[in-house]
C-alpha positions as CSV (number, residue, x, y, z in Angstrom):
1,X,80.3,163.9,115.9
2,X,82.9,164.3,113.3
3,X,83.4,160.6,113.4
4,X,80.1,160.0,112.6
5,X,80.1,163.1,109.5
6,X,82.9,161.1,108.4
7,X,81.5,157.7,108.5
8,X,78.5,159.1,106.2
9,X,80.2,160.6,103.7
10,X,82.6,157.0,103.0
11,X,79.1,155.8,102.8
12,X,77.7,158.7,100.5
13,X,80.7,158.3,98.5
14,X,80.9,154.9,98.3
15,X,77.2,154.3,97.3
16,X,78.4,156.5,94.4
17,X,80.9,154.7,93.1
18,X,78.9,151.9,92.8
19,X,76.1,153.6,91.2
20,X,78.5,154.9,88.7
21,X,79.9,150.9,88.5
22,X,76.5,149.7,87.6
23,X,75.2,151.8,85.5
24,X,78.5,151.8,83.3
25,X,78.7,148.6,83.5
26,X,74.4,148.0,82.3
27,X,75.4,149.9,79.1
28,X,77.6,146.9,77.8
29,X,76.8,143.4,78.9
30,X,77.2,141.6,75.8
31,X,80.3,141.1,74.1
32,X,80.9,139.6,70.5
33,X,83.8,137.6,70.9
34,X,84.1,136.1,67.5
35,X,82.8,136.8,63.3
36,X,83.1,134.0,61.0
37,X,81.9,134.9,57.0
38,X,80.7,132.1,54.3
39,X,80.2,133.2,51.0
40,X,78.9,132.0,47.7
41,X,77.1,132.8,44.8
42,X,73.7,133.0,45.8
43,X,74.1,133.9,49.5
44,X,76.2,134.8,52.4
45,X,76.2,134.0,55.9
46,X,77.9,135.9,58.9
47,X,77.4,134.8,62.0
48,X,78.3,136.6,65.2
49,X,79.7,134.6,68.3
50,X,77.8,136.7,71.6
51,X,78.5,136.2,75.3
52,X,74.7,136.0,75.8
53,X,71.2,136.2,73.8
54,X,71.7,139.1,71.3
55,X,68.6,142.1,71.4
56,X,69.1,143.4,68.0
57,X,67.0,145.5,65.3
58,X,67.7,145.7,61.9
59,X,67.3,148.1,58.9
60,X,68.0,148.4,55.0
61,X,68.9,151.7,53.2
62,X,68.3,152.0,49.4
63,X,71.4,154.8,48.2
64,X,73.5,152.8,48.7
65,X,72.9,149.9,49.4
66,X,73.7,148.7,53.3
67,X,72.3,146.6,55.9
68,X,72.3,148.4,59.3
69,X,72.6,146.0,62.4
70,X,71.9,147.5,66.1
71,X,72.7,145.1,68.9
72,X,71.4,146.6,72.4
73,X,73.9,146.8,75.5
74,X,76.9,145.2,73.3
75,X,80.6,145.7,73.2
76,X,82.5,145.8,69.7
77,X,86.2,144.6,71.8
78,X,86.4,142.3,67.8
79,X,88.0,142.5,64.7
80,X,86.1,142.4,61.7
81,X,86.8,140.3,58.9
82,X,87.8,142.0,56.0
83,X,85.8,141.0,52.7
84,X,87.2,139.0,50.2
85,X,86.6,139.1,46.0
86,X,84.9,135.8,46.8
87,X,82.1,137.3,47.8
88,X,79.4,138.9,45.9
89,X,77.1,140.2,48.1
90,X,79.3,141.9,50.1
91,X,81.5,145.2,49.8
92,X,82.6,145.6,53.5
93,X,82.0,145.0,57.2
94,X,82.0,147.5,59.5
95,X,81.0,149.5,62.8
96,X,79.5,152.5,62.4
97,X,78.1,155.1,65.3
98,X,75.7,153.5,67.7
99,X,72.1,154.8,68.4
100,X,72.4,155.1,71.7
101,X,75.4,154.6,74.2
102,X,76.4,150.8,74.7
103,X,75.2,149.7,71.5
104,X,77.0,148.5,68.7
105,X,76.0,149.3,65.3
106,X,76.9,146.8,62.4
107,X,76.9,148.2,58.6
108,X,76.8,145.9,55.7
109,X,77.9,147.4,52.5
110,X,76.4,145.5,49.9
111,X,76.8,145.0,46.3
112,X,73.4,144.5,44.8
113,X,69.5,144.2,46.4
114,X,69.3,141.5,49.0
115,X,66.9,139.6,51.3
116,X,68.0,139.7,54.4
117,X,67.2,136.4,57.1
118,X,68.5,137.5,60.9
119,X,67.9,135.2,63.6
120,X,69.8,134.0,66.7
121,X,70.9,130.5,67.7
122,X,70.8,129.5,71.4
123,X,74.0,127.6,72.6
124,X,74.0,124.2,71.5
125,X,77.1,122.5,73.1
126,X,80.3,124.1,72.6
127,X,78.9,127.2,70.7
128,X,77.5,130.1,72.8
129,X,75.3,132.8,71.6
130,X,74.9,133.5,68.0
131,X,73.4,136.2,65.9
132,X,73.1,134.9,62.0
133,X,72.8,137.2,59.1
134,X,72.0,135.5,55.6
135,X,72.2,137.2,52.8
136,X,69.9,136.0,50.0
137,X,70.6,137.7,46.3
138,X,67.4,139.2,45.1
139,X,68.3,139.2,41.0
140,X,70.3,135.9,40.9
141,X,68.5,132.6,39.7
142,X,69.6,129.8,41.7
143,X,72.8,127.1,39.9
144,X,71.0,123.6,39.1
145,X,71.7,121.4,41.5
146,X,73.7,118.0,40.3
147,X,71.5,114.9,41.6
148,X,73.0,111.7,42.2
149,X,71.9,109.0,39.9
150,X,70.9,105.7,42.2
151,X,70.7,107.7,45.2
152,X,69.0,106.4,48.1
């Protein structure tokens, strides 16, 4: 009999452990693994480099201005890049407390109104997972464009 008690409670215990292993490990699935930034004038583009599909929501604040980036059951294990004087969108990059546990929570500081366009890119053969985030300037009227004389 106290075999058997014995037996049961490695079982007990070891159905815990793996309860606790699961549902940790649910929390967390995704990963960004990489950030590249393009700025210019008009616009800037970061785009975020994901182990899998991102789930993400988005929201603007008015005072100040930020973008506000939650991407469901994703880990922030990546530097971000710090913001150059080149562009002119964007103040900062940074993580801020997540809505819920396992999120990550992106915060744009931005320098004047923007439009922002946030999609995400399936793999397409050496890239995995993206999320993009363009930033259009609101105020700004686009540079004419230079057209080729004789072009096809």
């Amino acid at each position: 009999m106290h075999s058997l008690k014995n037996i049961i409670t490695k079982v007990l215990l070891g159905l815990v452990f793996f309860s606790v292993f699961t549902v940790t490990n649910a929390y967390a699935q995704n990963k960004i693994t990489s950030v590249r930034v393009w700025p210019s004038p008009q616009s800037t583009r970061v785009v975020f480099d994901l182990k899998e599909k991102p789930d993400y929501s988005y929201f603007v604040l008015k005072k100040p201005l930020r973008l506000v980036v939650d991407l469901k059951n994703t880990s922030q294990k990546v530097s971000l890049p710090k913001v150059t004087k080149e562009h002119q969108l964007i103040k900062k990059v940074r993580f801020s407390k997540p809505k819920k546990k396992g999120w990550t929570r992106l915060v744009f500081e931005i320098l004047e109104p923007v439009k922002p366009v946030i999609f995400s890119l399936a793999p397409t053969g050496p890239k995995k997972d993206r999320l993009v985030v363009d930033l259009f300037a609101i105020n700004k009227k686009p540079q004419k464009s230079i057209v080729a004389k004789n072009r096809d």
